[in-house]
mmCIF file of the C-alpha atoms, coordinates in Angstrom:
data_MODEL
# 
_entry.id   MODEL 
# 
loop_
_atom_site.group_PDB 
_atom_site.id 
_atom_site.type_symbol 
_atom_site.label_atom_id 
_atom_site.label_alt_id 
_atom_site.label_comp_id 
_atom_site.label_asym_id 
_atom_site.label_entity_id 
_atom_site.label_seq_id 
_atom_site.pdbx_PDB_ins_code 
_atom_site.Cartn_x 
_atom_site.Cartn_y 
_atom_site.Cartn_z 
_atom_site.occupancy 
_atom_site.B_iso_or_equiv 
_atom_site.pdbx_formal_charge 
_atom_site.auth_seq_id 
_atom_site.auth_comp_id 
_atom_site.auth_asym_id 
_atom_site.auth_atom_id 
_atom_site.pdbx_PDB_model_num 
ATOM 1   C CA . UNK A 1 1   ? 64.236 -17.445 -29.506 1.00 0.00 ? 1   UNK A CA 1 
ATOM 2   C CA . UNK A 1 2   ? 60.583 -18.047 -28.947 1.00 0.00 ? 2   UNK A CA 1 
ATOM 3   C CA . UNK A 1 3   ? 57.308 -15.969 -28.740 1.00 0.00 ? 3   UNK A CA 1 
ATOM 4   C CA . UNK A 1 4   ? 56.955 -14.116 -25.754 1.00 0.00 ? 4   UNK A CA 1 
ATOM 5   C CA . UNK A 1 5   ? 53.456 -14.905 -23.265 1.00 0.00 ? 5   UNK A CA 1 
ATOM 6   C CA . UNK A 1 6   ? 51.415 -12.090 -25.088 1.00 0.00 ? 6   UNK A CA 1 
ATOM 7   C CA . UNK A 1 7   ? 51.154 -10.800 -28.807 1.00 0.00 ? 7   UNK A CA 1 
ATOM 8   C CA . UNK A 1 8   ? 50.099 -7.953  -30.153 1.00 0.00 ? 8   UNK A CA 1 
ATOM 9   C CA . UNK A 1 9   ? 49.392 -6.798  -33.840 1.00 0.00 ? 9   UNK A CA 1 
ATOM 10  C CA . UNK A 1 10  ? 51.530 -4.026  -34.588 1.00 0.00 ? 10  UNK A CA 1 
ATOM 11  C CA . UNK A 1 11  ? 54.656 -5.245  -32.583 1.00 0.00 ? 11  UNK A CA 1 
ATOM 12  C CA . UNK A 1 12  ? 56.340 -8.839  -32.340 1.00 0.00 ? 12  UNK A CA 1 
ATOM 13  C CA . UNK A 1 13  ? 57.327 -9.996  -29.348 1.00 0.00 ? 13  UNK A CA 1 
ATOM 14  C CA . UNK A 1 14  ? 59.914 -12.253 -28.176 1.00 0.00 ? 14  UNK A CA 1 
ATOM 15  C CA . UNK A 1 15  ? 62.131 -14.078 -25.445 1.00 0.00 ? 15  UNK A CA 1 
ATOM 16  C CA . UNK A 1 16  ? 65.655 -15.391 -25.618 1.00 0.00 ? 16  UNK A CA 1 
ATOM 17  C CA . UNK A 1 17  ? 66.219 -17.797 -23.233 1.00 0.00 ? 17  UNK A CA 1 
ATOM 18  C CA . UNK A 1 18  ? 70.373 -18.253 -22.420 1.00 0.00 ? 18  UNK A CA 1 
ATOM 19  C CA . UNK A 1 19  ? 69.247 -21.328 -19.769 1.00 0.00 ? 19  UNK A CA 1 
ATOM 20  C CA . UNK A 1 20  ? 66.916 -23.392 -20.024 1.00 0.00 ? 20  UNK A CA 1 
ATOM 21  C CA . UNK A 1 21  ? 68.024 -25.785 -16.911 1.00 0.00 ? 21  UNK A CA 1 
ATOM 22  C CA . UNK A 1 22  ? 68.659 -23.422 -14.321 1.00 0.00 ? 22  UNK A CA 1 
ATOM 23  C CA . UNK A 1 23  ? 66.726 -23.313 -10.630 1.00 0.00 ? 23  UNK A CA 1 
ATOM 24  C CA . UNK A 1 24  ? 65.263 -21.233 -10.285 1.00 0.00 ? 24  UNK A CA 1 
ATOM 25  C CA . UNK A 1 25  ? 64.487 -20.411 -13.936 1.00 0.00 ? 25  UNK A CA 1 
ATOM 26  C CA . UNK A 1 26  ? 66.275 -17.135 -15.308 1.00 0.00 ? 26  UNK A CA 1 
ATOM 27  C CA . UNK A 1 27  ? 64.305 -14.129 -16.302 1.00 0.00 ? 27  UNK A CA 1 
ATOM 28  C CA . UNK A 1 28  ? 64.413 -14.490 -20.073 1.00 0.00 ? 28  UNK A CA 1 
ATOM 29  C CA . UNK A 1 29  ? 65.466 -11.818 -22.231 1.00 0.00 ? 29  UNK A CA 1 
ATOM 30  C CA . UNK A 1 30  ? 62.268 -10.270 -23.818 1.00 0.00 ? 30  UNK A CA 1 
ATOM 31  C CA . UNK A 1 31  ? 62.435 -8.105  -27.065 1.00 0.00 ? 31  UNK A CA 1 
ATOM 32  C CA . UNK A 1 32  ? 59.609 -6.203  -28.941 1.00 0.00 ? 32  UNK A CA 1 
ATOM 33  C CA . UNK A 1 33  ? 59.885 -4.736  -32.284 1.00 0.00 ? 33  UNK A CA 1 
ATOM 34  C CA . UNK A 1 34  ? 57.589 -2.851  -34.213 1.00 0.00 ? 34  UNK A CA 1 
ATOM 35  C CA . UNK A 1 35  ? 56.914 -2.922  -38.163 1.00 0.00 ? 35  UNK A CA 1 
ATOM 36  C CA . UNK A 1 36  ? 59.302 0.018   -38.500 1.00 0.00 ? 36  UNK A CA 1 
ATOM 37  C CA . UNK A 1 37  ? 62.131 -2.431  -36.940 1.00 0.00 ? 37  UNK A CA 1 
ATOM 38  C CA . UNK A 1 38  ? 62.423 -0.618  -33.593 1.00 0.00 ? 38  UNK A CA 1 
ATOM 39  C CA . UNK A 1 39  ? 63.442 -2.693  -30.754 1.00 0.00 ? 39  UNK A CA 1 
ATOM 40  C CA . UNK A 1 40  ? 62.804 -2.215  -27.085 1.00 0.00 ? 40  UNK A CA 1 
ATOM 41  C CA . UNK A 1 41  ? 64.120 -4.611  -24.321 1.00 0.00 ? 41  UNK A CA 1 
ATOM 42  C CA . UNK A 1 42  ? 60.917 -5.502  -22.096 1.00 0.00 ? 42  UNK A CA 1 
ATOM 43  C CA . UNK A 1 43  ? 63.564 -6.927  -19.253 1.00 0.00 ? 43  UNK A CA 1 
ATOM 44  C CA . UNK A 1 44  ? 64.528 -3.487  -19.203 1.00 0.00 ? 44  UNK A CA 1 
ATOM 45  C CA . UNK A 1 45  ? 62.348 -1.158  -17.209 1.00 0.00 ? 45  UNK A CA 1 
ATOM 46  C CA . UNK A 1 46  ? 62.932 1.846   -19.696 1.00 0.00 ? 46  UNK A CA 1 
ATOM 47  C CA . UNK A 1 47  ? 62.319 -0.518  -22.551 1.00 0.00 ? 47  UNK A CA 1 
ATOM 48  C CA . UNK A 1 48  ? 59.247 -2.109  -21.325 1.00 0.00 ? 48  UNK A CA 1 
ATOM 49  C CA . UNK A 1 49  ? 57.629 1.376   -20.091 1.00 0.00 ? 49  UNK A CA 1 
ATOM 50  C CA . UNK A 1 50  ? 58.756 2.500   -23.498 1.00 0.00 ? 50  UNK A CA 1 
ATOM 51  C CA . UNK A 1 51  ? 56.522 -0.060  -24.919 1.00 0.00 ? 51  UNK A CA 1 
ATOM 52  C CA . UNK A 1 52  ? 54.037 0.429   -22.715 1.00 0.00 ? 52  UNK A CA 1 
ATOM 53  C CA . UNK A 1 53  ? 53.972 4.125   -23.804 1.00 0.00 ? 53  UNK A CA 1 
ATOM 54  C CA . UNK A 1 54  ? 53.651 3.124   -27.689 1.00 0.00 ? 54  UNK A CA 1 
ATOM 55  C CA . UNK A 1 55  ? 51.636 0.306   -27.293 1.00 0.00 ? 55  UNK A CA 1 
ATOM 56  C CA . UNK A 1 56  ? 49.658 0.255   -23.753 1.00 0.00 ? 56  UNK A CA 1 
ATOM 57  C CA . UNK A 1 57  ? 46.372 1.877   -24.810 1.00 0.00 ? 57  UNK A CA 1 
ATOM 58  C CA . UNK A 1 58  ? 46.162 -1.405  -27.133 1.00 0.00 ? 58  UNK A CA 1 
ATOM 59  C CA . UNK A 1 59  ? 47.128 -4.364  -24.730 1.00 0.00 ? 59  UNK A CA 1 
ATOM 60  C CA . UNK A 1 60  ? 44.852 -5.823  -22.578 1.00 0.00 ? 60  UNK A CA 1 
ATOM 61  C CA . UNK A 1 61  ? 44.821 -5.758  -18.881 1.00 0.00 ? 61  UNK A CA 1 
ATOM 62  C CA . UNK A 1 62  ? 45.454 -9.117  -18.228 1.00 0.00 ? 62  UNK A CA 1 
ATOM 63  C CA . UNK A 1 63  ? 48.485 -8.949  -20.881 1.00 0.00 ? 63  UNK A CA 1 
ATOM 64  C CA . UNK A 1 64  ? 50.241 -6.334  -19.467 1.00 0.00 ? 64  UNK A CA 1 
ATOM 65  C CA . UNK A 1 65  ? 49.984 -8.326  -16.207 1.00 0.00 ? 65  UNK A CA 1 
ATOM 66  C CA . UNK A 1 66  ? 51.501 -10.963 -17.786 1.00 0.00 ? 66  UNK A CA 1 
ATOM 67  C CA . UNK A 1 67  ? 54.165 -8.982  -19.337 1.00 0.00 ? 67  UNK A CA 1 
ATOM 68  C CA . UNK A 1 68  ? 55.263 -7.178  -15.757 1.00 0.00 ? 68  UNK A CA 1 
ATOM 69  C CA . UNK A 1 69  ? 54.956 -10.387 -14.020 1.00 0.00 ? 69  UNK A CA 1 
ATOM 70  C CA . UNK A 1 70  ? 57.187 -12.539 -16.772 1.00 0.00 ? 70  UNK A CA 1 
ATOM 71  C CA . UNK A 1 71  ? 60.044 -10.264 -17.265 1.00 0.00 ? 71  UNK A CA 1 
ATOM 72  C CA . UNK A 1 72  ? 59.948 -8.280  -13.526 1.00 0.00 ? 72  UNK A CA 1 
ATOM 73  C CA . UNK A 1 73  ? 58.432 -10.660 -11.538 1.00 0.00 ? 73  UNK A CA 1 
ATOM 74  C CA . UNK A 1 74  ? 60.701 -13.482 -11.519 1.00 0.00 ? 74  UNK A CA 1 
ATOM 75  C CA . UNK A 1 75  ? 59.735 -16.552 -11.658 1.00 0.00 ? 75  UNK A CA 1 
ATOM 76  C CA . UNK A 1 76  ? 56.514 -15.378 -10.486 1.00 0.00 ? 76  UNK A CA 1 
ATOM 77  C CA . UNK A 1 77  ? 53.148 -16.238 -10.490 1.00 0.00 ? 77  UNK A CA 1 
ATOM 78  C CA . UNK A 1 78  ? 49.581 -14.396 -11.356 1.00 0.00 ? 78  UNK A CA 1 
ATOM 79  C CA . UNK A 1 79  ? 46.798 -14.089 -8.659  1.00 0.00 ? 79  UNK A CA 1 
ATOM 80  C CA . UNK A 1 80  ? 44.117 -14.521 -10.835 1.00 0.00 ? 80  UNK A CA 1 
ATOM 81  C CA . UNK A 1 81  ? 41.543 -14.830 -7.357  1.00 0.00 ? 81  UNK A CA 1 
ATOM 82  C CA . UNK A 1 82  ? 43.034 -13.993 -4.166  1.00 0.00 ? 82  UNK A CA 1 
ATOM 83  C CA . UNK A 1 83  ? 41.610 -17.546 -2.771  1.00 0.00 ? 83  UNK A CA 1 
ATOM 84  C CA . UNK A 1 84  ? 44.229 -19.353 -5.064  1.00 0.00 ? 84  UNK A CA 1 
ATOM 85  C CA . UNK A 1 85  ? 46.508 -18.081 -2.321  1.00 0.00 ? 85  UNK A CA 1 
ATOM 86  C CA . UNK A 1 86  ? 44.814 -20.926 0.103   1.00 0.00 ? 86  UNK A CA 1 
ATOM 87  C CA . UNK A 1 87  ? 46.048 -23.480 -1.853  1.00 0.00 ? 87  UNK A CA 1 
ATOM 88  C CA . UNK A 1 88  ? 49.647 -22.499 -1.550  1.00 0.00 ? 88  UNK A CA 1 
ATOM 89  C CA . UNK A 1 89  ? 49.782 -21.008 1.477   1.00 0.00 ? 89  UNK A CA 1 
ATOM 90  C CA . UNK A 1 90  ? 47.072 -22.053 3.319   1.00 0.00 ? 90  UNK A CA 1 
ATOM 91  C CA . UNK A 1 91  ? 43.423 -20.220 3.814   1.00 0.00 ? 91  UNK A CA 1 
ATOM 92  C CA . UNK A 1 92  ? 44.812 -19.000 7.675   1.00 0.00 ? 92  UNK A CA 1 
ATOM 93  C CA . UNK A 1 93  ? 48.132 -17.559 6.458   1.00 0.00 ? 93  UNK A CA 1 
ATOM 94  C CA . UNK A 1 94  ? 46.538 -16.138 3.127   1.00 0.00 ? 94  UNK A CA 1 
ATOM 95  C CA . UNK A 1 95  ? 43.353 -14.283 5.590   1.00 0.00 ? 95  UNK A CA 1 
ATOM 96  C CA . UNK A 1 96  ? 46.459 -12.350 6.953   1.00 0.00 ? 96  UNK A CA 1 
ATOM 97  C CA . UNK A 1 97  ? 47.951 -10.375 4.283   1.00 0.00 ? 97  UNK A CA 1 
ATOM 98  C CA . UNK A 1 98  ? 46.767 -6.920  4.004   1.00 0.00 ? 98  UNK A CA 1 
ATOM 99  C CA . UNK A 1 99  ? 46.734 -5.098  0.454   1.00 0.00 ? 99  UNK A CA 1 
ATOM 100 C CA . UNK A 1 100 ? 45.960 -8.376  -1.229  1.00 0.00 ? 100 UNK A CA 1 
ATOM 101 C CA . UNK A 1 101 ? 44.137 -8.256  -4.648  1.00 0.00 ? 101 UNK A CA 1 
ATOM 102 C CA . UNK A 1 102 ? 43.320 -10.285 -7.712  1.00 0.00 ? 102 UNK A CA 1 
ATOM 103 C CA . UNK A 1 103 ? 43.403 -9.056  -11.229 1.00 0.00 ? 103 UNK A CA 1 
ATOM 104 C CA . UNK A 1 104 ? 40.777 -7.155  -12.329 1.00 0.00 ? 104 UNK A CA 1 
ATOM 105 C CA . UNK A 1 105 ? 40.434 -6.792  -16.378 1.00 0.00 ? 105 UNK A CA 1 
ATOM 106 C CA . UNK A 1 106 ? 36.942 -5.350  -16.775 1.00 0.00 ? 106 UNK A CA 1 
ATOM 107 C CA . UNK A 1 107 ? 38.191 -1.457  -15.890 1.00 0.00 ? 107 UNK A CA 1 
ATOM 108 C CA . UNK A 1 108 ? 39.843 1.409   -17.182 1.00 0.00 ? 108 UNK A CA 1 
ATOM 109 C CA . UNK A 1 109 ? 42.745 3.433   -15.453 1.00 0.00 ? 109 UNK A CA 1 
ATOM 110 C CA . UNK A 1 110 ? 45.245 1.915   -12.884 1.00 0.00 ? 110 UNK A CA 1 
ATOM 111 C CA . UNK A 1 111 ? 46.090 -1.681  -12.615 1.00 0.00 ? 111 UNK A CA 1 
ATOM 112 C CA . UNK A 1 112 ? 47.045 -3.448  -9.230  1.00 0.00 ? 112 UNK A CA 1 
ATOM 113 C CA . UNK A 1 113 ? 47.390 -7.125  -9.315  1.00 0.00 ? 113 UNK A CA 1 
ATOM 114 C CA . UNK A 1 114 ? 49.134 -9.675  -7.116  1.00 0.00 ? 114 UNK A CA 1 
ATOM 115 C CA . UNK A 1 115 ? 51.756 -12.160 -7.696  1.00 0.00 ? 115 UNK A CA 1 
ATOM 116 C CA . UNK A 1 116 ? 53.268 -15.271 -5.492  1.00 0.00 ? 116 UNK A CA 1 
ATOM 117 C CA . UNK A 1 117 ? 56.499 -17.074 -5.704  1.00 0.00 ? 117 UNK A CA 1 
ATOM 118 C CA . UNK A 1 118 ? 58.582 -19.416 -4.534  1.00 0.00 ? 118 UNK A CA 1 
ATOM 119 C CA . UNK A 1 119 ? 62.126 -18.272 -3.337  1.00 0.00 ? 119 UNK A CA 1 
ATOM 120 C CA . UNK A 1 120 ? 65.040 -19.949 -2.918  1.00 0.00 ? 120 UNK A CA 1 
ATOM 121 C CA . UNK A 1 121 ? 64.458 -20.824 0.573   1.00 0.00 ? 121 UNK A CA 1 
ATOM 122 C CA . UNK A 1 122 ? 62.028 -22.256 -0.481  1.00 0.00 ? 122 UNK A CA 1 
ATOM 123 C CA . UNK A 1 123 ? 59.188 -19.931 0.666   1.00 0.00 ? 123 UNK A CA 1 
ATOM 124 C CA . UNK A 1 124 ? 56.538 -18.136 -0.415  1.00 0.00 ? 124 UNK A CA 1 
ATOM 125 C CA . UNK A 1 125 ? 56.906 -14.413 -1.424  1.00 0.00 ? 125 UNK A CA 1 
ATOM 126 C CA . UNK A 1 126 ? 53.809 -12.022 -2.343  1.00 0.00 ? 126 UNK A CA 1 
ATOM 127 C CA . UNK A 1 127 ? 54.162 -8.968  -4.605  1.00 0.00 ? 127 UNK A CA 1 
ATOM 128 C CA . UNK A 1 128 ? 51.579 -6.272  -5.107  1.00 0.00 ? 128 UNK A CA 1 
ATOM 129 C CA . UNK A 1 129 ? 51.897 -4.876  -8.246  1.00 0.00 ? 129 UNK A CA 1 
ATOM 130 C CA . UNK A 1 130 ? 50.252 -0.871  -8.907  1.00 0.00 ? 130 UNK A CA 1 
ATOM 131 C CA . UNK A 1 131 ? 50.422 0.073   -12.264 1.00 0.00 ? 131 UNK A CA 1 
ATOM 132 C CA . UNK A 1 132 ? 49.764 3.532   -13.969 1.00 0.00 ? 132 UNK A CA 1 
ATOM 133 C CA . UNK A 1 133 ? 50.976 2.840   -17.349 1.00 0.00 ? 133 UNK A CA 1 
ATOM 134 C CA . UNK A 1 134 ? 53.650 3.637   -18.495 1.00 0.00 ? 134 UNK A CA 1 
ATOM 135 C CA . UNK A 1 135 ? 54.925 3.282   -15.034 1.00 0.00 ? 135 UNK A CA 1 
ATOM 136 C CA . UNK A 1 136 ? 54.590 0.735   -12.118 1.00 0.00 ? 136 UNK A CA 1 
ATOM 137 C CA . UNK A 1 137 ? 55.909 -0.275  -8.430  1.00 0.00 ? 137 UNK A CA 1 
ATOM 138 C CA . UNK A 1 138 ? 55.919 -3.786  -7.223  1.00 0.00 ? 138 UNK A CA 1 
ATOM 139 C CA . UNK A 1 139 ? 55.983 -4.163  -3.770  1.00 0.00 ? 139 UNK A CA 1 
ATOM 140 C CA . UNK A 1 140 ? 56.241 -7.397  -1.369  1.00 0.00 ? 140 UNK A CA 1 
ATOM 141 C CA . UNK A 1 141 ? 53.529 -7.556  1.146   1.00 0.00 ? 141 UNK A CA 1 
ATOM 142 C CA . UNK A 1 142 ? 54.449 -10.655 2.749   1.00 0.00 ? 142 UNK A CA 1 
ATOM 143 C CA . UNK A 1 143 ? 57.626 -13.168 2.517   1.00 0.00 ? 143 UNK A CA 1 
ATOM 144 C CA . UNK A 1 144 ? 59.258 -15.977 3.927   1.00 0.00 ? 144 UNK A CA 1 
ATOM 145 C CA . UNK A 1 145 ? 55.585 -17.895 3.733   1.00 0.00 ? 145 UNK A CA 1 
ATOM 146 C CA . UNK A 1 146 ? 55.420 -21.652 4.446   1.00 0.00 ? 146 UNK A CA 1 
ATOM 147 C CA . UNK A 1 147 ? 54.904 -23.598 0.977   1.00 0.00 ? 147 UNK A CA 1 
ATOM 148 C CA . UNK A 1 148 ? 51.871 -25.912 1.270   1.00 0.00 ? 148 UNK A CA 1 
ATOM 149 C CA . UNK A 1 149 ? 53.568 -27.621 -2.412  1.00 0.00 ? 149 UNK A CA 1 
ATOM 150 C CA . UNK A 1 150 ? 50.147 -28.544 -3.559  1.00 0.00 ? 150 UNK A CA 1 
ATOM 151 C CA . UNK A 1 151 ? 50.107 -24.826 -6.120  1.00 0.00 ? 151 UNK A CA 1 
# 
């Protein structure tokens, strides 16, 4: 068991991993409990928009982000600027995906992010994420990318 990606003050937060050596990695198992020894499952989607009901207002932007994209996501990664796309797929290939956005943390109401990963063809998948605590869709807007392997 270690500490999951984000932490909060009123609720620990955790991740059991069962396999450490697997490709690609396995979701982990994510658990949050709060001081009164409740426990949600955040790999569940009821338990993680449970938590997201109790303890949303208090989590950053970015973190719940992270928290979609690391146990939902799989082995995913964040768009933090939509030109990190160019490195992995290339600034012609990124220019062509409609819908594409980066995280923005600096506003209130709905979240939409992006994510990119690998699959196990070995091509690039991208995810558009719109979130409306305590709920959220995830949607692929483009897949079967070429992988430039330099992100």
């Amino acid at each position: 068991m270690t500490p999951a990606p984000v932490s909060t003050s009123d609720w620990q937060l955790y991740d059991v991993e069962l396999d450490l050596f697997t490709d690609p990695p396995m979701t982990p198992y994510g658990f949050a409990v709060d001081t009164d020894g409740r426990v949600l499952r955040l790999d569940d989607r009821s338990g993680l928009s449970e938590f997201f009901r109790l303890a949303g207002t208090s989590l950053a932007r970015r973190d719940i982000a992270i928290l979609l994209t690391h146990y939902h996501g799989g082995p995913a990664h964040l768009l933090d600027d939509v030109t990190d796309l160019d490195r992995v797929v290339g600034p012609e290939v990124a220019a062509g995906i409609d819908s594409l956005t980066a995280l923005v943390t600096e506003t209130k109401g709905a979240l939409a992010f992006c994510t990119w990963r690998v699959d196990a063809d070995g091509t690039v998948a991208i995810d558009r994420w719109d979130v409306d605590l305590p709920e959220w869709e995830k949607r692929t807007l483009a897949s079967h990318l070429p992988w430039r392997r330099s992100g």
